[in-house]
VOBA-1610 file (N, C-alpha, C; in pm, whole numbers, padded with zeros to 5 digits, always signed):
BEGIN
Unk+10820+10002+08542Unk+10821+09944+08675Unk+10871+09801+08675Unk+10923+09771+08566Unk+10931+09614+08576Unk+10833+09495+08537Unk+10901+09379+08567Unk+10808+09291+08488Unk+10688+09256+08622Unk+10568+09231+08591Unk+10427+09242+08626Unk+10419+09127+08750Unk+10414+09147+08889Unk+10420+09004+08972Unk+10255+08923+08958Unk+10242+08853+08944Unk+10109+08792+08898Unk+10082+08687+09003Unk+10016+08733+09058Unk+09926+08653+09187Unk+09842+08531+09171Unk+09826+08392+09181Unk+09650+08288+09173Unk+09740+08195+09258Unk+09835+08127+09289Unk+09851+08030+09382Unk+09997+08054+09426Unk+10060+07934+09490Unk+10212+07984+09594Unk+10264+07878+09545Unk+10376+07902+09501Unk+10457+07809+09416Unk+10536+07743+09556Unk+10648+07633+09571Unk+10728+07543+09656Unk+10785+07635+09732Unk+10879+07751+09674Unk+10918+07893+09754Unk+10861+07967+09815Unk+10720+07947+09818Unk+10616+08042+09887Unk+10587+08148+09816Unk+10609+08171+09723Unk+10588+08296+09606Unk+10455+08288+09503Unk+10430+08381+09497Unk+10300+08370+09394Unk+10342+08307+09264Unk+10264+08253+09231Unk+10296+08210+09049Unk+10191+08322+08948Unk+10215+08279+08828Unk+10134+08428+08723Unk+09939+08440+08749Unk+09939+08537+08717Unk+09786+08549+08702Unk+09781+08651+08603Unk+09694+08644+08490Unk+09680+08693+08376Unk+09550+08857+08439Unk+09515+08801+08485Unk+09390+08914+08554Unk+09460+09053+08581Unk+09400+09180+08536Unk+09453+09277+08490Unk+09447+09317+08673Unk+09507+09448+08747Unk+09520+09451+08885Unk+09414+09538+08914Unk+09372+09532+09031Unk+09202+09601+09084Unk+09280+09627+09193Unk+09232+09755+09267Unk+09240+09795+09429Unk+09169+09884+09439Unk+09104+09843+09591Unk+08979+09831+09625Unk+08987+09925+09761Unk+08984+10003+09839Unk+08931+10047+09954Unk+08864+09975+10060Unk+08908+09928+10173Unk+08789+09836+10244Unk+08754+09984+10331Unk+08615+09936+10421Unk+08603+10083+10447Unk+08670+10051+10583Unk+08724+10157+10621Unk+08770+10184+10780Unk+08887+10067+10794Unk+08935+10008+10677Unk+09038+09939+10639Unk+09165+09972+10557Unk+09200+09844+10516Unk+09294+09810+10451Unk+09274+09818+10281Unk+09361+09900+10208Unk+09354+09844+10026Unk+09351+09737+10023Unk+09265+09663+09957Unk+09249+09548+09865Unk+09308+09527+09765Unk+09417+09417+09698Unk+09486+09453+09586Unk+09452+09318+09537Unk+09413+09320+09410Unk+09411+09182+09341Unk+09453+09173+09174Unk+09458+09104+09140Unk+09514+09067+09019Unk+09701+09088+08980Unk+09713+09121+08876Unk+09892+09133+08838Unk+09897+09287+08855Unk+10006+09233+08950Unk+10102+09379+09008Unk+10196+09361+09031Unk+10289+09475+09037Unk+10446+09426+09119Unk+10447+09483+09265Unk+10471+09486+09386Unk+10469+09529+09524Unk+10596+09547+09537Unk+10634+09724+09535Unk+10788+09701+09518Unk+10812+09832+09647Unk+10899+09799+09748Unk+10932+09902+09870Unk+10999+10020+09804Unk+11024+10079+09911Unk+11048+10253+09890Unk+11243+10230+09816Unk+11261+10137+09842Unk+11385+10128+09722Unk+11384+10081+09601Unk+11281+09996+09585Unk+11255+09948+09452Unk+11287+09794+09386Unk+11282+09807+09524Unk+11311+09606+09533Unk+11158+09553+09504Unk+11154+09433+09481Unk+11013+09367+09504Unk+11016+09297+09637Unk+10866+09320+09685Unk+10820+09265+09830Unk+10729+09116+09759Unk+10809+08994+09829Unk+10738+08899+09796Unk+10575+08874+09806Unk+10540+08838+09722Unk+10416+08834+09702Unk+10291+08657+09753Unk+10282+08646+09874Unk+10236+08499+09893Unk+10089+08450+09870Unk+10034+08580+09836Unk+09848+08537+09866Unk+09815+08614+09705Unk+09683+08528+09631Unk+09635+08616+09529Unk+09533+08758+09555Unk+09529+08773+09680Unk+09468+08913+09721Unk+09537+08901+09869Unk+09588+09116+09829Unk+09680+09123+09965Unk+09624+09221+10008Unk+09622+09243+10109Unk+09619+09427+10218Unk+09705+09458+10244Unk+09696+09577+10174Unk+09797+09701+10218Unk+09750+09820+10334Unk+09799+09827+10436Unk+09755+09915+10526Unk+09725+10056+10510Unk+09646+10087+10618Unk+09642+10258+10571Unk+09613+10319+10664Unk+09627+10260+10778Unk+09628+10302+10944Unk+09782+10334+10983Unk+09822+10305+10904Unk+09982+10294+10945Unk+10044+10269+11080Unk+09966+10196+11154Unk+10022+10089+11288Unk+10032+09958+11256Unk+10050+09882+11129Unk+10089+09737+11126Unk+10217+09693+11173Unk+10206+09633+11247Unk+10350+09567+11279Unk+10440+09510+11160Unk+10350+09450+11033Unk+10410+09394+10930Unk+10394+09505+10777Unk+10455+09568+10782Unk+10405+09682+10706Unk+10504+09626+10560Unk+10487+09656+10457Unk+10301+09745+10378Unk+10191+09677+10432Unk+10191+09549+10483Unk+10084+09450+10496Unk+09984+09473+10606Unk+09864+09503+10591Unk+09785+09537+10719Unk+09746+09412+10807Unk+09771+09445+10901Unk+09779+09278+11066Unk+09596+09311+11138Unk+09531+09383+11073Unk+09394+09400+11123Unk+09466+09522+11284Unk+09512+09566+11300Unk+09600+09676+11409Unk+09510+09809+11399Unk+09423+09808+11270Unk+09325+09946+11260Unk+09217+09935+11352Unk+09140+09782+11371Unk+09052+09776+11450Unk+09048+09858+11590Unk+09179+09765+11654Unk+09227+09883+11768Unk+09310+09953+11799Unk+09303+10028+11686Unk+09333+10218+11699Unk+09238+10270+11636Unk+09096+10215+11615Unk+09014+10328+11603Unk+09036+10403+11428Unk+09070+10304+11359Unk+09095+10362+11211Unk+08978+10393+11151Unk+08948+10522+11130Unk+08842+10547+11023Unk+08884+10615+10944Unk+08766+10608+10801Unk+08807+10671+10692Unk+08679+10748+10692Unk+08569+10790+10729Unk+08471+10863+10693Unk+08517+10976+10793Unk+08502+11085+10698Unk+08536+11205+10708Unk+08413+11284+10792Unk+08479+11357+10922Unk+08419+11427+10971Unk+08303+11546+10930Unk+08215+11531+10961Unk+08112+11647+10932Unk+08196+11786+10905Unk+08158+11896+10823Unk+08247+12001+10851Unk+08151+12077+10934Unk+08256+12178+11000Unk+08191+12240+11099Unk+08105+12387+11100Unk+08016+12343+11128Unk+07902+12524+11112Unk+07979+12640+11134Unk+07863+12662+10991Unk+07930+12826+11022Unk+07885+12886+11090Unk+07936+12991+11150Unk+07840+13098+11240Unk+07744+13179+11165Unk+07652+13176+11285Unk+07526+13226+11257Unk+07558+13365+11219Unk+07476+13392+11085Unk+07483+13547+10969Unk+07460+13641+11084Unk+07374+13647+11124Unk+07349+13762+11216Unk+07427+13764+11348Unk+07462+13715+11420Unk+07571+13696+11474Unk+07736+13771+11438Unk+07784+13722+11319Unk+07844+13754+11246Unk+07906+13912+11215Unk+07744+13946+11177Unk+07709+14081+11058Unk+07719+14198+11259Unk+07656+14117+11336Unk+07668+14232+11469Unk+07812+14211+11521Unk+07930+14137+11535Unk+07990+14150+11598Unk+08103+14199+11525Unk+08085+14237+11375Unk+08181+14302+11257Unk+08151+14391+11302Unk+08001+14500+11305Unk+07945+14607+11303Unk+08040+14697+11398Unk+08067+14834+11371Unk+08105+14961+11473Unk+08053+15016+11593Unk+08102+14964+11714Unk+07994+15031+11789Unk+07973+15133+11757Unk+07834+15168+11836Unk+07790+15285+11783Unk+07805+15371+11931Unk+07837+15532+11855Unk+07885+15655+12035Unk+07678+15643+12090Unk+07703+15653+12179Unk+07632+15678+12279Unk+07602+15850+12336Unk+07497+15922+12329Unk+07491+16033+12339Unk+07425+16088+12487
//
């Protein structure tokens, strides 16, 4: 993947300078990835996306206006990540009678 972009302060260009700290990402809940330490942030061509802060968000609502970067845009749209209850099953007996054959009538 290339050489390692290393995040701890913003050099005169606005660019991160090195950070030796191995890379962590994190889940916020009903959020944004948390990314910290040395990484490279590279777009769907394979360029590198400048890097300005030593911890970034990456979206996962996918309505940021500034994308990969999450703009807080999950708040209002209602972004969650906890997964819906699954839904009941039908009741066995219920079930077991409405499989069943009617039965002839005499």
């Amino acid at each position: 993947m290339g050489r390692a972009v290393q995040a701890t302060s913003v050099d005169p260009e606005g660019l991160a300078e090195p950070d030796e700290r191995p890379c962590s990402i994190g889940a916020y809940p009903d959020g944004p990835l948390l990314v910290r330490g040395s990484f490279d942030l590279l777009g769907p061509d394979g360029e590198r996306i400048a890097v300005r802060r030593r911890t970034i968000a990456l979206c996962r609502c996918g309505r940021t206006r500034t994308a990969p970067f999450c703009d807080g845009t999950h708040k209002a749209a209602g972004f969650t990540t906890r997964t819906p209850a699954p839904a009941r099953p039908p009741d066995a007996a219920a079930a077991v009678a409405a499989a069943a054959p009617a039965s002839p009538r005499g």
